[in-house]
BALOBA-1460 file (C-alpha; in Angstrom, 3 decimals):
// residues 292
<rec num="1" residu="x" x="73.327" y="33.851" z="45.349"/>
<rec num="2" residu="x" x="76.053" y="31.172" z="46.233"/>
<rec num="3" residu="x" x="78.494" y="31.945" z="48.773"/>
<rec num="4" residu="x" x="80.953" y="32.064" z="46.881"/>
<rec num="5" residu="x" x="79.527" y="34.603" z="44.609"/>
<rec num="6" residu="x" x="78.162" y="36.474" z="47.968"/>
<rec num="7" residu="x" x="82.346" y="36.822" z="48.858"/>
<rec num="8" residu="x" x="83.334" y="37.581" z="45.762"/>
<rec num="9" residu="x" x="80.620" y="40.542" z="45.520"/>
<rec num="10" residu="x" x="81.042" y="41.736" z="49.438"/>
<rec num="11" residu="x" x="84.937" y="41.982" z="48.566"/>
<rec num="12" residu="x" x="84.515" y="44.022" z="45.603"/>
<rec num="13" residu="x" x="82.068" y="46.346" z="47.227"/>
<rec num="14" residu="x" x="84.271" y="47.101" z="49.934"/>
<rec num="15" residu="x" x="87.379" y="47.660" z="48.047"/>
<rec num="16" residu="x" x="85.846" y="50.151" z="45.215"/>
<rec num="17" residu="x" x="83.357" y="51.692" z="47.878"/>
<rec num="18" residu="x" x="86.248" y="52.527" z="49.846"/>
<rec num="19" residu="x" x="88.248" y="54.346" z="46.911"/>
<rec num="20" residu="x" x="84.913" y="56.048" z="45.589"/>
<rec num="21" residu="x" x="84.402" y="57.647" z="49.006"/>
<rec num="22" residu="x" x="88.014" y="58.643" z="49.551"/>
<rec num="23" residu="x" x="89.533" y="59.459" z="46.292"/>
<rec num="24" residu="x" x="86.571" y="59.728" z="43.743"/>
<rec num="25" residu="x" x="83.899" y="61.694" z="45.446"/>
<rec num="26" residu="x" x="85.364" y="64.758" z="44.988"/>
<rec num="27" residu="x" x="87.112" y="64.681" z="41.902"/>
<rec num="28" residu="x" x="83.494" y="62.504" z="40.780"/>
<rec num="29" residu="x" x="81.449" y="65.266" z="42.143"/>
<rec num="30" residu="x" x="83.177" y="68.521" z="40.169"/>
<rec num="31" residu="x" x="83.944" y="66.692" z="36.686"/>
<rec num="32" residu="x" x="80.220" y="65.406" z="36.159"/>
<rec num="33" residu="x" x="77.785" y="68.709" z="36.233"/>
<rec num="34" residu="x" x="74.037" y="68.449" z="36.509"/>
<rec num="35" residu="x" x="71.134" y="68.781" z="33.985"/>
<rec num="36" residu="x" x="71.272" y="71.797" z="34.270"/>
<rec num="37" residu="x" x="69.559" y="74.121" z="36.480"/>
<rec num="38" residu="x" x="66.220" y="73.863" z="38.905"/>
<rec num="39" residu="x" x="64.686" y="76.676" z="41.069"/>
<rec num="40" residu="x" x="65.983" y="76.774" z="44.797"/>
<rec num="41" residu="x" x="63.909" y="80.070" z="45.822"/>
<rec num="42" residu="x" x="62.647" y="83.626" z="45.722"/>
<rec num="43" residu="x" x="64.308" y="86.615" z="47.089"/>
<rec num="44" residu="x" x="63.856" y="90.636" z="46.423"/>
<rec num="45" residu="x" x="64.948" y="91.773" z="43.621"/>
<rec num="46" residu="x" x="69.072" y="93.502" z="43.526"/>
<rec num="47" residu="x" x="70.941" y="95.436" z="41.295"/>
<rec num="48" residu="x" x="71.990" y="93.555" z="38.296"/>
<rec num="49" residu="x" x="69.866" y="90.883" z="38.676"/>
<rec num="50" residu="x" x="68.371" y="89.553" z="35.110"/>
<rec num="51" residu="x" x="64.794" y="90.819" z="34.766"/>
<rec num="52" residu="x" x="63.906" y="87.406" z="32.845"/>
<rec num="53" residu="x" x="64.190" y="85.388" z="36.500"/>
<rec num="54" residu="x" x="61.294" y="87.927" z="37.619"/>
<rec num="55" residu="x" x="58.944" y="85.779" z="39.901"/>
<rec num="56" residu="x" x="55.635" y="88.522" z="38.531"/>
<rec num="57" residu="x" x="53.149" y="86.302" z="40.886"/>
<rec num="58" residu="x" x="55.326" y="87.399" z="44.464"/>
<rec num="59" residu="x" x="56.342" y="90.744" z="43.111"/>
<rec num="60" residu="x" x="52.677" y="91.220" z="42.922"/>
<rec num="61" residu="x" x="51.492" y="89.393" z="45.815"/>
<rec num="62" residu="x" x="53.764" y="91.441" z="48.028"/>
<rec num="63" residu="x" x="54.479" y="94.713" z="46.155"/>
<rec num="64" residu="x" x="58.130" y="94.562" z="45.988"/>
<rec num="65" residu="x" x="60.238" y="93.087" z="42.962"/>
<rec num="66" residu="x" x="61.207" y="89.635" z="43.744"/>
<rec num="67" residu="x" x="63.276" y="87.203" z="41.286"/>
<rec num="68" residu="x" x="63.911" y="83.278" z="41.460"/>
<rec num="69" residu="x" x="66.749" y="81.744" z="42.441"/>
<rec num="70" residu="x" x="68.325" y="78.796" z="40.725"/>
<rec num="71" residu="x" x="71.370" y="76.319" z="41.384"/>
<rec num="72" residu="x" x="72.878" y="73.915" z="39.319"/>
<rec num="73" residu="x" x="70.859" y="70.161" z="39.434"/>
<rec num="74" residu="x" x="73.186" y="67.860" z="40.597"/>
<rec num="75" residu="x" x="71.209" y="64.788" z="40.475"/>
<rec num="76" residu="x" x="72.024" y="62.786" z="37.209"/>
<rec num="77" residu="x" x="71.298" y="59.848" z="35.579"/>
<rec num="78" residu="x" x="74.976" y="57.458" z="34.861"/>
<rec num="79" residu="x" x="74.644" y="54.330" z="32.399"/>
<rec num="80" residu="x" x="77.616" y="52.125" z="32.283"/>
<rec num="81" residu="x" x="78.163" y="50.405" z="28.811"/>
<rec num="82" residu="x" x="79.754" y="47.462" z="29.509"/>
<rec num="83" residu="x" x="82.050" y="45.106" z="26.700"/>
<rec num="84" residu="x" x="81.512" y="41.135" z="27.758"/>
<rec num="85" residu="x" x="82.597" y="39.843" z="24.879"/>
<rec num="86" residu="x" x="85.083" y="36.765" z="24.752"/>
<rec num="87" residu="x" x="87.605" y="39.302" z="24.391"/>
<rec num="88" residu="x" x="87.778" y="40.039" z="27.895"/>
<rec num="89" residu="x" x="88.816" y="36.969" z="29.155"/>
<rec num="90" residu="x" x="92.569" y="38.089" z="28.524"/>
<rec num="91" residu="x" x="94.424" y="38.713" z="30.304"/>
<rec num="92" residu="x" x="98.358" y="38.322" z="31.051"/>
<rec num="93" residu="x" x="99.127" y="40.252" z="34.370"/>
<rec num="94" residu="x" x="97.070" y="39.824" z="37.579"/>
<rec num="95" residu="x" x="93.789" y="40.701" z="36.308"/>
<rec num="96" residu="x" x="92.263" y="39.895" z="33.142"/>
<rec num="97" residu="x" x="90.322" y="42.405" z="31.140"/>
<rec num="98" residu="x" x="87.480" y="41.750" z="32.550"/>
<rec num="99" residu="x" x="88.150" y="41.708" z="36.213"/>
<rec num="100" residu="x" x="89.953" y="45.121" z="35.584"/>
<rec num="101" residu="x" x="86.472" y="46.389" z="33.974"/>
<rec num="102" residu="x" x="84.463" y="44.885" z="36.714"/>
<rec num="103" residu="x" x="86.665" y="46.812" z="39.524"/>
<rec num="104" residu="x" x="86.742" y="50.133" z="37.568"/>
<rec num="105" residu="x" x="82.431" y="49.991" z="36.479"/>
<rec num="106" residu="x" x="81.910" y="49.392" z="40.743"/>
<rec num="107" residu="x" x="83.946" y="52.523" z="41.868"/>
<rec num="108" residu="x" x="82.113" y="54.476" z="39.086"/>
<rec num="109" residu="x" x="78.666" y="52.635" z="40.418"/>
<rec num="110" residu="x" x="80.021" y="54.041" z="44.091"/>
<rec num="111" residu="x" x="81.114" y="57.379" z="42.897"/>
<rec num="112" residu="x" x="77.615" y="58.074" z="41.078"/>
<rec num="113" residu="x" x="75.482" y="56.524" z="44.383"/>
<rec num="114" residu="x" x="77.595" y="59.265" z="46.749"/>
<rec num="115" residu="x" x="76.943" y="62.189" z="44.276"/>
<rec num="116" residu="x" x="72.851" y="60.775" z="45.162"/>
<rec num="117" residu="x" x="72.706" y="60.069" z="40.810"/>
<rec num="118" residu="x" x="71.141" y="57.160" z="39.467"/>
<rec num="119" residu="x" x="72.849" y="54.231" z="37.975"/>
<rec num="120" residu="x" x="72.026" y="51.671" z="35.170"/>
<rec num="121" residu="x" x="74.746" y="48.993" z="33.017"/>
<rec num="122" residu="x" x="74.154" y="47.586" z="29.501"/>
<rec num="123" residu="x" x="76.052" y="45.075" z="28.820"/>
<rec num="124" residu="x" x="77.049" y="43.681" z="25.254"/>
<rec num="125" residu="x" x="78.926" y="41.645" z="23.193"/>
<rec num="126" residu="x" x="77.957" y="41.467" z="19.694"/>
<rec num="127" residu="x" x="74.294" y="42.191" z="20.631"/>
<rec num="128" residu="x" x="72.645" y="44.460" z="23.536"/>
<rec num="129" residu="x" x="72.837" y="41.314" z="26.139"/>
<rec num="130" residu="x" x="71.202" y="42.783" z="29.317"/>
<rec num="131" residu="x" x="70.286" y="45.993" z="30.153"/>
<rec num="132" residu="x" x="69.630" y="47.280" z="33.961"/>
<rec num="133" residu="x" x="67.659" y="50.587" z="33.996"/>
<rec num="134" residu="x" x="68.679" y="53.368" z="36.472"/>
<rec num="135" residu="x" x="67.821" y="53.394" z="40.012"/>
<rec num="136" residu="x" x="69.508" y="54.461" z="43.360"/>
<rec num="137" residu="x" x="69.960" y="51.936" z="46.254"/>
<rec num="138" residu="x" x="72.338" y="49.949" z="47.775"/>
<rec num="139" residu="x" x="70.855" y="46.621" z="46.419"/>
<rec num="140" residu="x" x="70.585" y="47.866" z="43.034"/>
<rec num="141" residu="x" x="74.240" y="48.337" z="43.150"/>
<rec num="142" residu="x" x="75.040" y="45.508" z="44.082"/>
<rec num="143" residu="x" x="72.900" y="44.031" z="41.249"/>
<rec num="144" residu="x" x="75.168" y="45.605" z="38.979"/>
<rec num="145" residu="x" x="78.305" y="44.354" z="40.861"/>
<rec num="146" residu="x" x="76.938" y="41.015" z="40.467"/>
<rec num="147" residu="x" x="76.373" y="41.057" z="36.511"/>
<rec num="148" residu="x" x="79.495" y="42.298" z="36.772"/>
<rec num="149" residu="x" x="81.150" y="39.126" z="37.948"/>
<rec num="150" residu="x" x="79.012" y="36.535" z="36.537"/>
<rec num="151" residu="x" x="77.067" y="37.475" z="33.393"/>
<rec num="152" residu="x" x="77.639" y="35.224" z="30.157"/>
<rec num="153" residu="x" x="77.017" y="36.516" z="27.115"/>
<rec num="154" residu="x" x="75.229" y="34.332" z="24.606"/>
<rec num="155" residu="x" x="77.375" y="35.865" z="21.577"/>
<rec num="156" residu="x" x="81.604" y="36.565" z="21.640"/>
<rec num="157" residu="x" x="81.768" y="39.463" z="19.148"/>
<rec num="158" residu="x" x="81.889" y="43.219" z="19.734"/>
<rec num="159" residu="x" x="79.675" y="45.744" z="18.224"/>
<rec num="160" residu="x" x="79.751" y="48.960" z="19.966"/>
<rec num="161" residu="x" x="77.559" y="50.760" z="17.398"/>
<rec num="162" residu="x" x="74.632" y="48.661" z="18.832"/>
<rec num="163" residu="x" x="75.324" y="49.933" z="22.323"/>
<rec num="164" residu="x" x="75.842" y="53.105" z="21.598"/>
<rec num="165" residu="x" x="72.168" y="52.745" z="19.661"/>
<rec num="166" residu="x" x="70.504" y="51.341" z="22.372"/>
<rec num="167" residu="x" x="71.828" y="53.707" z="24.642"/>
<rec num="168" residu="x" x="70.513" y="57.031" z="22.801"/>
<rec num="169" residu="x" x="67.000" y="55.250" z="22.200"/>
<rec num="170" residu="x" x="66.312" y="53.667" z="25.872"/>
<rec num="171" residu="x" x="67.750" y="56.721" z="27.535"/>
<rec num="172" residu="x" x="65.996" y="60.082" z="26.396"/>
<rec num="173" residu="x" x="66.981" y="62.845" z="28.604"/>
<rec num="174" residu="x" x="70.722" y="63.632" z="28.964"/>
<rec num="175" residu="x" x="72.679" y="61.304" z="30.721"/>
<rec num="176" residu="x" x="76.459" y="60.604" z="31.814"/>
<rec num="177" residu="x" x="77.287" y="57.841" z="29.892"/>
<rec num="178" residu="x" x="81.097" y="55.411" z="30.358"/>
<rec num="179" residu="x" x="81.924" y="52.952" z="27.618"/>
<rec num="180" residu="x" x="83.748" y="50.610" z="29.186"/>
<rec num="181" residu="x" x="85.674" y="48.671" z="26.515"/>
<rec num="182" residu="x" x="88.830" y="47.258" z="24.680"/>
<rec num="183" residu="x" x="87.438" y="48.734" z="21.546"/>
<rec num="184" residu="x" x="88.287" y="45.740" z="18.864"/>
<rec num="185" residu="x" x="85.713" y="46.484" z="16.827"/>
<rec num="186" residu="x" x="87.478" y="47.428" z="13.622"/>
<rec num="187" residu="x" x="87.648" y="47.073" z="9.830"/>
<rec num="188" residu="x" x="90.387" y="45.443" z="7.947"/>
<rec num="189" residu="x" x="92.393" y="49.463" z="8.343"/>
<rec num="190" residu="x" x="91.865" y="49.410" z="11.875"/>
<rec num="191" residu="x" x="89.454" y="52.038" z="11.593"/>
<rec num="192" residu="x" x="86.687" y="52.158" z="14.264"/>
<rec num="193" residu="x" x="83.314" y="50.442" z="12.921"/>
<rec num="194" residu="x" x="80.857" y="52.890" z="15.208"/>
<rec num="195" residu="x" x="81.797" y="55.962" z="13.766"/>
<rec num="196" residu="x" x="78.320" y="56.907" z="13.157"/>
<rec num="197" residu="x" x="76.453" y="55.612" z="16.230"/>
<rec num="198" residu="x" x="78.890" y="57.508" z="18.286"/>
<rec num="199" residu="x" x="78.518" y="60.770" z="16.215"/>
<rec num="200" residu="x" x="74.528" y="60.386" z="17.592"/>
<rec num="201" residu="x" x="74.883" y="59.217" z="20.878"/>
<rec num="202" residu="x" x="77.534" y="62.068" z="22.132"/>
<rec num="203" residu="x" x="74.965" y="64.771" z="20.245"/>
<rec num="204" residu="x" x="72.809" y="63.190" z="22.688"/>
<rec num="205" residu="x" x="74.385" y="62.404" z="25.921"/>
<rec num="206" residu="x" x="77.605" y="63.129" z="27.687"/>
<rec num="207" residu="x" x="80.043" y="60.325" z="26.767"/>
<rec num="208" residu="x" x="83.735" y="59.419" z="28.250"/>
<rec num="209" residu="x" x="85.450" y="56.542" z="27.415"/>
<rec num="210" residu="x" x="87.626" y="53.904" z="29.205"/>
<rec num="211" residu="x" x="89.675" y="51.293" z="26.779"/>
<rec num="212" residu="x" x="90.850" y="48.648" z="28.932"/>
<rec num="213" residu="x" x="93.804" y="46.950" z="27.646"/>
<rec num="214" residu="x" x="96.521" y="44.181" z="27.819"/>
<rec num="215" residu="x" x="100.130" y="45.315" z="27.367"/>
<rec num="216" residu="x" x="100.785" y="42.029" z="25.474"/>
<rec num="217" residu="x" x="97.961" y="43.548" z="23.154"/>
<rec num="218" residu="x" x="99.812" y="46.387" z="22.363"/>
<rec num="219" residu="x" x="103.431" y="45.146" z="21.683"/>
<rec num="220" residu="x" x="104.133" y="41.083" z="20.466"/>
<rec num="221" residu="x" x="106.931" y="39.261" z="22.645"/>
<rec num="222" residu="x" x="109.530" y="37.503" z="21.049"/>
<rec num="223" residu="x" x="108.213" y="33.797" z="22.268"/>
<rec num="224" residu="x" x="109.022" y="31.664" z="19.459"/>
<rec num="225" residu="x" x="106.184" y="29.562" z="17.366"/>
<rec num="226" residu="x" x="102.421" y="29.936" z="19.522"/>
<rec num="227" residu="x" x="99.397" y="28.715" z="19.004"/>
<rec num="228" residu="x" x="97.103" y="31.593" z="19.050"/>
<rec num="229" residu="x" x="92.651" y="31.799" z="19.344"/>
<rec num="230" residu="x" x="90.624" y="34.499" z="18.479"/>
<rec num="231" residu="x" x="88.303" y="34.480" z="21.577"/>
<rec num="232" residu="x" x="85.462" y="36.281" z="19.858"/>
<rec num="233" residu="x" x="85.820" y="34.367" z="16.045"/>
<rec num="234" residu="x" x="87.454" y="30.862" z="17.756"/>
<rec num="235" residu="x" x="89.427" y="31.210" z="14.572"/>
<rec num="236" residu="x" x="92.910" y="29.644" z="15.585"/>
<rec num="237" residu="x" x="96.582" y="29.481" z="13.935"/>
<rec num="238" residu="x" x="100.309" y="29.078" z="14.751"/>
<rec num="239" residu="x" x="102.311" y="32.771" z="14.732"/>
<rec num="240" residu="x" x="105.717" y="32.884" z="14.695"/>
<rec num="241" residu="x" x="106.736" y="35.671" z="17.017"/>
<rec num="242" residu="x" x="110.479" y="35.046" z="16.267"/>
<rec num="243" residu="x" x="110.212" y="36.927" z="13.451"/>
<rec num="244" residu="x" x="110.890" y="40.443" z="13.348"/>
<rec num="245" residu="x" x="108.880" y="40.955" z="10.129"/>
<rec num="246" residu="x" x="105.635" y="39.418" z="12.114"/>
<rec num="247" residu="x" x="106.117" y="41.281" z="15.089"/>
<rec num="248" residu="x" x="106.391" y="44.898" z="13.500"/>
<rec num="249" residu="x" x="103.732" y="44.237" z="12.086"/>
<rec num="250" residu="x" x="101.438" y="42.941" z="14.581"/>
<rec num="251" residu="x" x="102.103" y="46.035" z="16.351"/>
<rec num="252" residu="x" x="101.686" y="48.156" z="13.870"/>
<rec num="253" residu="x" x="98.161" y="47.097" z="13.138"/>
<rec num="254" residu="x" x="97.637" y="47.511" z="17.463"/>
<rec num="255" residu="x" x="99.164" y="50.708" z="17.488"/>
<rec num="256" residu="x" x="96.714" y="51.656" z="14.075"/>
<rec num="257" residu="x" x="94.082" y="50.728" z="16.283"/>
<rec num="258" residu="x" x="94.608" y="52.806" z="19.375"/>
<rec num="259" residu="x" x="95.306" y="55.981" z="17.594"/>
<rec num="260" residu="x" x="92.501" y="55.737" z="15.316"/>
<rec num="261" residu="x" x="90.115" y="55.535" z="17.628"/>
<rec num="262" residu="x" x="91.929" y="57.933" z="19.573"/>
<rec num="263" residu="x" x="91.527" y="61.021" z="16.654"/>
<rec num="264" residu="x" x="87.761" y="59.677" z="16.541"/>
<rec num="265" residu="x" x="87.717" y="60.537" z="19.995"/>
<rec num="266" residu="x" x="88.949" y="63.626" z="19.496"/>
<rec num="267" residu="x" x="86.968" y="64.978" z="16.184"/>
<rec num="268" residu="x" x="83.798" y="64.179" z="18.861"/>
<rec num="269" residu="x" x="85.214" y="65.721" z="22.077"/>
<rec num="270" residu="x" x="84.546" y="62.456" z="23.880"/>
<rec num="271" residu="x" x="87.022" y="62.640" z="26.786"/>
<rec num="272" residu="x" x="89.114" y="59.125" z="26.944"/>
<rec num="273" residu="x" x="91.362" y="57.160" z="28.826"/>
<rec num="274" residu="x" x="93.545" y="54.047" z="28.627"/>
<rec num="275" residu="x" x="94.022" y="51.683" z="31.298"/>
<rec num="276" residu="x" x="95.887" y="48.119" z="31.039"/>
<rec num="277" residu="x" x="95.673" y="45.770" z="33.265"/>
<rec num="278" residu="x" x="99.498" y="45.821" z="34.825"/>
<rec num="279" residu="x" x="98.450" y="49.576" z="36.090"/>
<rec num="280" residu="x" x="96.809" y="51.076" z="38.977"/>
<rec num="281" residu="x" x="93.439" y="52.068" z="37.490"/>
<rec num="282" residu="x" x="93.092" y="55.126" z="39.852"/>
<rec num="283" residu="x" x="95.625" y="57.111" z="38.669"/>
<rec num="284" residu="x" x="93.793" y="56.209" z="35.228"/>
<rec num="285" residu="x" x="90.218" y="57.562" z="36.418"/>
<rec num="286" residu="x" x="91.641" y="60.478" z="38.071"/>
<rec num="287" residu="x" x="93.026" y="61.784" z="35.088"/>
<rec num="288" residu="x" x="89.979" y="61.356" z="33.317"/>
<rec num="289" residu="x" x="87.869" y="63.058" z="35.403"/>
<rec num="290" residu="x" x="90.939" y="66.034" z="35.114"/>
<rec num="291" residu="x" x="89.893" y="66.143" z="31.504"/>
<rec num="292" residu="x" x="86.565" y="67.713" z="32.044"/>
């Protein structure tokens, strides 16, 4: 690792391992649940105790009705989905999308280490580009922090569907599971092209959210005649954001977006949340793990 890479790394890990300790490990630690449940121990039997927990091998062994005891499993396994395609690269504040994603995908890395879960990242673009598989450690983190700040993808598009895919196939017991995304991956009515895979994957695994967004995404500024590039397609023409006619309904189409895959959000009880990059991502995280 170069040393500039090596700074660039160290600085994010102490800025998002310092939020995920103070701010995130307790809100982290009550809005993800475990597996489920695993025995903790035996002890004698007491009124109103279910007669199914009946441990029959002590409560024979010593004569006296014993049950088990279980508590919730709080170890999990977390898999960040991670959008690198071209996409990303905006960016018209002091972060681009990308760097915003990057920050938010180490504090949830941090969160799920101090909760003593596992953590693996799949990153994708139009394709499954790379994924890590879970594992705790310090150095595995910072694996992930570093694919976070340097990884190319090979293609520019987005296809979430094949995520989502890969994600219920590689991954077979019940995981936590963040899609990490600006979600334009749409048909021509701004309807959300992984309808289906994300039907599957939340039927399988505990899914939330996180579109990460420009503000100059959302609403077109009046700027006169620009040259504008589709960073996934390269496809490139002049818009005229003068007129009035354009800009309603550029932002028409963005706002079409947004809610759409908002109410598909909703008919699947995925918890969501949207964060652009001119806002303080905490407040955004916070409130998603409020949700649950």
């Amino acid at each position: 690792m170069d040393n500039d890479l090596l700074k660039k790394v160290r600085k994010i890990e102490i800025k998002t391992k310092s939020l995920s300790h103070q701010i995130f490990a307790g809100e982290y630690h009550s809005a993800f649940k475990g597996r489920g449940m695993a025995f903790s121990e035996v002890r004698e039997y007491q009124f109103g105790d279910d007669v199914r927990n009946m441990d029959w091998n002590v409560t024979a062994r010593l004569r006296a009705p014993y049950v088990k005891v279980f508590e919730e499993e709080r170890e999990m396994t977390v898999v960040l989905l991670i959008d690198v395609s071209s996409s990303g690269i905006f960016g018209t504040t002091t972060k681009t999308k990308r760097e915003l994603l990057a920050e938010i995908a180490a504090v949830l890395s941090f969160s799920a280490s101090a909760n003593n879960d596992k953590v693996g990242a799949l990153f994708f673009s139009s394709r499954v580009e790379k994924f890590i598989p879970p594992k705790k450690g310090r150095s595995h983190l910072l694996r992930i922090i570093r694919e976070l700040l340097e990884f190319q993808p090979e293609t520019h598009g987005t296809n979430i569907s094949e995520a989502l895919r890969f994600l219920t196939n590689a991954i077979k017991r019940k995981c936590t599971a963040f899609l990490l995304s600006d979600l334009m991956d749409v048909d021509g009515e701004s309807r959300p092209n992984y309808e289906e895979a994300l039907k599957v994957a939340v039927n399988r695994h505990d899914l939330s959210v996180i579109n990460i967004y420009d503000p100059r995404e959302r609403v077109m500024p009046d700027v006169g005649l620009v040259r504008v590039k589709d960073a996934e397609t390269g496809e490139e023409l002049w818009v005229d954001t003068s007129s009035k006619a354009v800009r309603n309904h550029y932002n028409s189409w963005s706002t079409g977006v947004f809610q759409q895959a908002k109410t598909l959000f909703n008919k699947f009880n995925v918890d969501s949340v949207s964060i652009n990059t001119d806002q303080d991502y905490v407040k955004g995280l916070i409130t998603l793990f409020k949700q649950r």
